[in-house]
C-alpha positions in Angstrom: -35.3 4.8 41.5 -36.5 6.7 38.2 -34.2 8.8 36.3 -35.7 12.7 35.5 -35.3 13.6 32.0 -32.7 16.2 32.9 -30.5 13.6 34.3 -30.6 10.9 31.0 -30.1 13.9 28.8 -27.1 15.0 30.2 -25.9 11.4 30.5 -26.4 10.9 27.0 -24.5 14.3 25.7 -21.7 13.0 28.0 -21.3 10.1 26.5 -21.9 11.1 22.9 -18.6 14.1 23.6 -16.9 11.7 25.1 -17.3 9.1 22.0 -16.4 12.0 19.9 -13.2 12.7 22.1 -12.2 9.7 22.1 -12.8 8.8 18.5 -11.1 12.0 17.3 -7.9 11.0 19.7 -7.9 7.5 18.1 -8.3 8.9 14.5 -5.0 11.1 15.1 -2.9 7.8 16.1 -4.0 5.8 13.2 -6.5 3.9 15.1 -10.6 2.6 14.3 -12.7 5.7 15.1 -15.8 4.2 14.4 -14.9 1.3 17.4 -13.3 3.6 19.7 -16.5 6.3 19.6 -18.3 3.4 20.7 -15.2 2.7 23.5 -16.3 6.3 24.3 -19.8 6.8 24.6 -19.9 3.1 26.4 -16.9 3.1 29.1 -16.6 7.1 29.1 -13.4 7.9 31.1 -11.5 4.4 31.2 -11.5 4.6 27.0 -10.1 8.1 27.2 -7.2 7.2 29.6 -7.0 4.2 27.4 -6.7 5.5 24.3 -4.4 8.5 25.4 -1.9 6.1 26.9 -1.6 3.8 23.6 1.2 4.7 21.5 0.2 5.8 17.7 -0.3 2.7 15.1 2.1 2.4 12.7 0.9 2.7 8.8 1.9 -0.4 6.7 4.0 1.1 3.5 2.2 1.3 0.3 2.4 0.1 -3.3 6.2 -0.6 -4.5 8.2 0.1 -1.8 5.9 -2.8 0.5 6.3 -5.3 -2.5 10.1 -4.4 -2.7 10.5 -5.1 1.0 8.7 -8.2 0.6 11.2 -9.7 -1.6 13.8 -12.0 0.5 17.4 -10.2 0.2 18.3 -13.4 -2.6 15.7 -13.1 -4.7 17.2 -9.2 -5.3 21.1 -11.0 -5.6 19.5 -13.4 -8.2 17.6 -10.3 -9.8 20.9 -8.5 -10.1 23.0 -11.0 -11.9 23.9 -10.8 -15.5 22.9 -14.8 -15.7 19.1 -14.3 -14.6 18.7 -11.2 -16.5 18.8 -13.3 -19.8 15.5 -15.2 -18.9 14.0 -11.7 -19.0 15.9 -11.7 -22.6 13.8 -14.2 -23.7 10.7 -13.1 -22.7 8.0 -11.3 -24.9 6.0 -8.1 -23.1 3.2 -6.0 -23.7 2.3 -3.1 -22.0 -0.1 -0.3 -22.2 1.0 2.9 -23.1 -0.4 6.3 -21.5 -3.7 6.5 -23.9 -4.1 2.7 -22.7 -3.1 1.5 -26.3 -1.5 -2.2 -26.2 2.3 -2.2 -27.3 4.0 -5.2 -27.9 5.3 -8.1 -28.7 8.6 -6.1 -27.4 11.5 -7.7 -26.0 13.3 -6.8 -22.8 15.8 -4.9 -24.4 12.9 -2.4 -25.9 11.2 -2.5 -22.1 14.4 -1.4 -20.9 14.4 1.5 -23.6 11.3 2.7 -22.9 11.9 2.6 -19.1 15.0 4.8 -19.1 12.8 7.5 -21.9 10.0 6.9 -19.2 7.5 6.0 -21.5 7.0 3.0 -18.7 6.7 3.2 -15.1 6.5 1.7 -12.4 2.5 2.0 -12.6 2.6 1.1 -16.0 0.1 -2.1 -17.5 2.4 -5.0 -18.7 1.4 -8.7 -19.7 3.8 -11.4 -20.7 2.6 -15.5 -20.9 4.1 -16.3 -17.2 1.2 -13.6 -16.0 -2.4 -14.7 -15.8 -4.0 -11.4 -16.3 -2.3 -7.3 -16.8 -0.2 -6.2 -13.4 1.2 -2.8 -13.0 5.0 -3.3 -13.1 5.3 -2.6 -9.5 3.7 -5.0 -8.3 6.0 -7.4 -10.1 9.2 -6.5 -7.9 12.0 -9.2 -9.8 10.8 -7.5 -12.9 11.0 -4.0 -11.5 14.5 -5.0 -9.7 15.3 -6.1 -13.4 14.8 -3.3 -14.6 15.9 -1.2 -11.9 19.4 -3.2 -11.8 19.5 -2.6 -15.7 19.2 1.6 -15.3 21.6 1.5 -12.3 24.1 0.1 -14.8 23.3 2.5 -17.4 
């Protein structure tokens, strides 16, 4: 059986609006476009049924609220208590300030200062000797509950 021209080329726009279909459907509930446009333009029909019956992905949170939720419930108690807020007390930091110029030695009590002025955030630079190499302060969540716990009780 030979196939006329006519008949591959409509075959072949099918498939390539249903790809597209399918791949914009799968874009709108978080899902792989790119692997679902192939779904489409391969299995036509059965990956738009498909994809319109799966329910929407969920999005993993971002940045510090995922680290925060990744801390077990007593690691924030222990955070929280006067007692383990003195090993922060004994701690030298440096951070970068907004025109990336190092600041520091400074001890926790000057952190804290510059925290509640908001010269440092939560996306702020900050080193100290336990840290092998410059982290953004929230993605240090004891130190960021530290000094959350410490403006709370402001």
């Amino acid at each position: 059986m030979i196939i006329s021209p006519i008949h591959f080329t409509v075959s072949v726009l099918f498939s390539l609006l249903m790809g597209f279909l399918v791949a914009y459907i799968a874009r709108q509930k978080g899902r792989s476009s790119i692997g679902w446009f192939l779904g489409g333009f391969f299995f036509s029909v059965l990956a738009d049924v498909l994809i319109v019956l799966l329910p929407p992905k969920k999005k993993k949170k971002q940045g510090l609220e995922q680290s925060l939720n990744q801390v077990p419930p007593s690691i924030v108690t222990e955070v929280k208590s006067d007692e383990n807020l003195s090993v922060w007390m004994q701690v030298s930091f440096h951070y970068l300030d907004k025109s990336r110029t190092s600041v520091g030695p400074v001890d926790f009590k000057t952190l804290q200062t510059a925290w509640l002025l908001g010269t440092v955030e939560s996306d702020t630079m900050i080193w100290y000797p336990e840290l092998s190499e410059w982290m953004k302060i929230r993605d240090l969540p004891k130190l960021y509950l530290a000094l959350q716990s410490r403006e709370n009780s402001q």
